[in-house]
N, C-alpha and C positions, 0 to 999 in steps of 0.2 A: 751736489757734493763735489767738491773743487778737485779730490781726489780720483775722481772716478776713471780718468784714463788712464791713470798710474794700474790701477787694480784690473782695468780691461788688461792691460800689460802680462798684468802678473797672471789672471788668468789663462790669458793666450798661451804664455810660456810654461804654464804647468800642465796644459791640455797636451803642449806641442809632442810635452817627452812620453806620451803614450805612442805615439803616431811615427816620431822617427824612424823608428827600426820597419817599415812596413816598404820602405824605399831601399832599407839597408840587406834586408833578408840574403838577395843571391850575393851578398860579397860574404858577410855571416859564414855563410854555408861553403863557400870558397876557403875562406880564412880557418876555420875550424873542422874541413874537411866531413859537413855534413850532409847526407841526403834531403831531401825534400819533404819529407814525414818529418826529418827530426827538427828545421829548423823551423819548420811552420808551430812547433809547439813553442815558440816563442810568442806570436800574438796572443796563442791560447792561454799560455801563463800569465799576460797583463791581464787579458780579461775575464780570469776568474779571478783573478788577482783584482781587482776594479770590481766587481758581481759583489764579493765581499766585503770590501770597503763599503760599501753602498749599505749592505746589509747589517751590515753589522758593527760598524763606526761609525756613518755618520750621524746616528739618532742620539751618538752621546752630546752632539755640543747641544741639545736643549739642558744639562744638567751642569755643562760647566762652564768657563769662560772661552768663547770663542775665538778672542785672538790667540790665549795662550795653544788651542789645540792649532790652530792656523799655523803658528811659530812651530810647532811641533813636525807638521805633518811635511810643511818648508821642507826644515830639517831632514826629516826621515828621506823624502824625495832626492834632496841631496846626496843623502847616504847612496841610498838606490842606485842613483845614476854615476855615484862615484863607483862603486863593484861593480857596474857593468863594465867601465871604463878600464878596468884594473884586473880583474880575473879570468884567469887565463882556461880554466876550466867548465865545459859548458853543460855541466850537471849543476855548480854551484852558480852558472849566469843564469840557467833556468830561476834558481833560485832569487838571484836578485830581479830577473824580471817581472816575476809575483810579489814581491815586496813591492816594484815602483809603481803597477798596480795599488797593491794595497795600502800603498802613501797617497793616492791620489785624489787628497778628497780636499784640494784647495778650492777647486772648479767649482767644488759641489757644496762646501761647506762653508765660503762669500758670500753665495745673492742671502741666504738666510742669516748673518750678521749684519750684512749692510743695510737690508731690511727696518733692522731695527732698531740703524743709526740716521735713519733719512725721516721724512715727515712724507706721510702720507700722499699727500698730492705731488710726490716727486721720487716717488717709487717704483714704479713704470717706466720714467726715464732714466734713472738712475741705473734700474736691472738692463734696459737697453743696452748701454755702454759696457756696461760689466760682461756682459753674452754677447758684445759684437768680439771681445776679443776671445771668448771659446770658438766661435766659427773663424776668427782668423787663424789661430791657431790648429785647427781642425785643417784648414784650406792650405799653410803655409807648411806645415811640418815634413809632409811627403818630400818637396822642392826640397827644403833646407837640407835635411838629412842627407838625401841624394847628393847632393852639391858639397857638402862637407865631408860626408864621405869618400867622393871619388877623389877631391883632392889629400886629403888628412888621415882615411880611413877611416872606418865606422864606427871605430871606439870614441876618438876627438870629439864626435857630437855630445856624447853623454857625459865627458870631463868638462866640457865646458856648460853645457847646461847644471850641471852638479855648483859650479862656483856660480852660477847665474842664483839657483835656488835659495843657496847660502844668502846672495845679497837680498833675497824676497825675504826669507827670514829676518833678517835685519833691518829693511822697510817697515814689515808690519811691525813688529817688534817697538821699532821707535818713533812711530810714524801714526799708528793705530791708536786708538782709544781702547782703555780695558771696558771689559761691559761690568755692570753696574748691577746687584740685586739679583746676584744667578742664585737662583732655588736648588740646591741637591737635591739630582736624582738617582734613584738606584739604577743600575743596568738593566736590570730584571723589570722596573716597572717603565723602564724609558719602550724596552723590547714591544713589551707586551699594552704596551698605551696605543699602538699604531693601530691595530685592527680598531681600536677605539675609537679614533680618531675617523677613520672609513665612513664608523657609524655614524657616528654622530654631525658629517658633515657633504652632504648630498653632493657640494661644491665640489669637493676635492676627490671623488669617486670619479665624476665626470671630466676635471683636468686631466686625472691619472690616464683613465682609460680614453679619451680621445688623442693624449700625447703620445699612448702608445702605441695607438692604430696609426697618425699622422708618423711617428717615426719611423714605425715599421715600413712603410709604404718609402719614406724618403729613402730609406736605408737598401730597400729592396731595389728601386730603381737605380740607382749610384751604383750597388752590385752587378747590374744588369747591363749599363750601360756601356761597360768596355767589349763585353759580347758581342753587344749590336752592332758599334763602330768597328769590330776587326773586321765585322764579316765582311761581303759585300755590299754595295760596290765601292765601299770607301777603304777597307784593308788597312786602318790606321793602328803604329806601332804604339807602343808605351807611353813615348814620351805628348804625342800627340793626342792622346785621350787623359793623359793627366792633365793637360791647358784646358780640358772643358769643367775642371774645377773652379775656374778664375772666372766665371759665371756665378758664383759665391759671393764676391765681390758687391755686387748690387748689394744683396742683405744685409754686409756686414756695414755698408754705410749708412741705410736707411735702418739700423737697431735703434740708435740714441731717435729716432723721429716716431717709429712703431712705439718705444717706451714711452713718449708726448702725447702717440693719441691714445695711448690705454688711461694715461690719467684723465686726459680731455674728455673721453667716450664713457670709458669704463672697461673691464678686461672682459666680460661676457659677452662684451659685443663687438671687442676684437678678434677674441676666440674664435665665432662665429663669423666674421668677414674675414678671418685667417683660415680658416677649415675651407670656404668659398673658394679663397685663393688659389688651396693646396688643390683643389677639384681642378678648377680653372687650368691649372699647368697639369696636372694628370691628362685631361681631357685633349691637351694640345697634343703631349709625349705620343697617345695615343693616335691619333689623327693624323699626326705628322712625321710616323718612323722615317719617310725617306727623305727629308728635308732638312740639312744640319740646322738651316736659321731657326725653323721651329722646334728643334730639339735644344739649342739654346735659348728658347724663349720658356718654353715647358716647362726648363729647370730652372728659370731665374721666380717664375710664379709661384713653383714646387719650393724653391727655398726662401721665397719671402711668406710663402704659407706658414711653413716649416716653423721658420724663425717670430715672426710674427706671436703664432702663436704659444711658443716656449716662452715667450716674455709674459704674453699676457696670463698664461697660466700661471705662470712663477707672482706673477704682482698679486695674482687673485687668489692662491691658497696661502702667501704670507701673511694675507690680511684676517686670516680666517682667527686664528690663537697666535697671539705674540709668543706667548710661552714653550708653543710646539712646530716651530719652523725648520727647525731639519731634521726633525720625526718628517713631516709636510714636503720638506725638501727632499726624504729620504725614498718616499712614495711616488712622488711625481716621478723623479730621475730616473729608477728603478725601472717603472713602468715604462717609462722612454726606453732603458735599453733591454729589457724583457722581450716589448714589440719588435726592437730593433734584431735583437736575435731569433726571434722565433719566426718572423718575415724574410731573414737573410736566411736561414735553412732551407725554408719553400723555393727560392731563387728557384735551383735545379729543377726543382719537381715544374715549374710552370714554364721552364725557359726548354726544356727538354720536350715538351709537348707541343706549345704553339708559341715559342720564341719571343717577340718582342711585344708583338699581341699581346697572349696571354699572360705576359710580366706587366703589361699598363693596365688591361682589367683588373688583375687581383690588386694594381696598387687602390686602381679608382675605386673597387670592392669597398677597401680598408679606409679609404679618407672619407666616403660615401656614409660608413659607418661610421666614426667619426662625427661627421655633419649630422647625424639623429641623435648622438648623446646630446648635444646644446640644445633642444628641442622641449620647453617644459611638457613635462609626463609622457615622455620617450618612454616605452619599456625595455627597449635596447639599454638597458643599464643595471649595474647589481643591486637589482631590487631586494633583495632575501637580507644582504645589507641592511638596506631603506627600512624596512620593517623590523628592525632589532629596535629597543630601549635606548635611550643614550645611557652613557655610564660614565663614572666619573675620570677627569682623563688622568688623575693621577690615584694609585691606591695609596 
């Protein structure tokens, strides 16, 4: 699809405006004269703001036309990042930052339309591209924010990505194809079809739950590792451990080549040499606390695992039901950042104990588990699921 960098684009850039403010926070709290509790419920707001989007909007586009909610959600995004930019009051910025949250289902609500505008044998590379620009975005946001801030202030990020949005609205808008043949669905049966969906497809129990042990694990170490580096004997500041993100870099170029060989191979058995991978770079992090080169080698293997296999999962449960792709998409992501929160809480509890150690066992714990869901007749998996009837996926 000729298109596809254009929409890596647009993804990177709708990912980015989650992640801005995470570099902006201590000016925030200067500028609006707040404590430390109060400005940190600003991340909190995106991501519950984001938890519910996930939960509860994106399983509508199996019922309606997906560029039109795409155009929509643009839009609202837009909105969002214009009140941040413009409100002077930080009860009601609270409130737009749960809204730019809850608009942000462009990331999430693409790979399941483009899906089902590509041809099968080019769906894997297609998602490739599309997901190298959420990890760029993911890797660039902290930098840009920071840098536009200290010269413009922290508001100018969010006015200008607000008219950047606007133009993404207007891209896909004129740019996009409408889809074709959309079935109405009620809300109520879109909700309640997903457990259905569980049952009735073994595949996508095992994407879910191995993406959410693989992200937790990614998520927990990247938590972890500004720790390691203040400590001794390297004592490195801020800006020095945010350049070990640009070890990200590697993945975000090999995505369009991972998305080649999932069509080439097939995605189970990139799954499976991706969950390797993610072991492989655990195993190093672990072996290699005192050694920076192998702490960037650890995390280049950790984030081609990582990445690797979010593509190959995403190619292999789009294929499961045309019909129910971001029900499918809804499951997958979810479970991504489900793991990713419920692994980033633990940080404390295993870094307070036996520090950098005990943060690479539990990660290698978690990708270890991981590697036995891909395993035909693993019991490590929601068997009580597996044993239900299937049922019909619409009532």
């Amino acid at each position: 699809m000729g298109s596809a960098p254009i929409l890596a684009i647009i993804v990177g850039l709708s990912v980015a405006n989650l992640y801005y403010v995470q570099s902006l926070l201590p000016q925030i709290a200067r500028n609006l004269a707040l404590s430390a509790g109060e400005v940190l419920l600003i991340p909190m707001a995106i991501q519950i703001g984001l938890a519910l989007s996930l939960l509860l909007l994106l399983p509508i586009g199996d019922g309606v036309d997906r560029r039109r909610m795409l155009v929509s959600a643009a839009l609202a995004m837009a909105v969002a990042c214009a009140a941040i930019g413009l409100l002077p009051n930080f009860q009601m910025l609270l409130v737009a930052f749960f809204g730019l949250g809850l608009a942000a289902l462009v990331p999430y609500l693409l790979p399941a339309y483009i899906s089902s505008l590509v041809p099968d044998a080019l769906r894997g590379q297609t998602l490739g591209i599309i997901l190298s620009g959420q990890f760029t975005g993911l890797l660039l946001s902290r930098s840009v924010g920071g840098l536009v801030g200290q010269y413009f202030g922290w508001r100018a990020i969010f006015l200008f990505s607000s008219a950047l949005m606007l133009a993404v609205a207007w891209w896909i808008r004129r740019c996009l194809p409408q889809e074709q043949n959309v079935q109405p669905i009620s809300y109520l049966a879109l909700q309640s079809s997903q457990l259905v969906l569980l049952r009735r497809y073994p595949g996508l129990r095992q994407a879910c739950l191995s993406q959410g042990l693989q992200f937790g694990a990614f998520m927990a170490l990247w938590s972890g590792l500004a720790l390691h580096l203040a400590e001794p004997p390297w004592r490195m500041g801020s800006a020095a451990i945010g350049a070990f993100g640009l070890v990200g870099i590697i993945s975000i170029i090999a995505a369009p080549g991972i998305g080649h060989l999932v069509d080439q191979f097939g995605s189970r058995r990139l799954v499976l040499a991706s969950t390797l991978t993610s072991l492989l770079g655990v195993a190093i992090l672990f072996g290699g606390q005192h050694s920076l080169l192998a702490i960037c080698i650890g995390f280049i293997f950790l984030d081609l695992g990582v990445q690797s296999s979010y593509v190959a999962n995403q190619t292999r449960v789009f294929s499961f039901n045309p019909e129910a792709r971001s029900r499918m998409g809804c499951l997958l992501f979810f479970s991504a950042y489900l793991g990713a929160g419920v692994a980033s809480s633990l940080v404390a509890l295993f870094w307070s104990r036996w520090h950098w150690h005990g943060l690479t066992a539990f990660a290698a714990v978690l990708v270890a588990m991981a590697l036995v869901t891909q395993f035909p007749g693993s019991r490590f998996r929601p068997l009580a699921l597996a044993s239900q009837p299937a049922l019909p996926l619409d009532p």
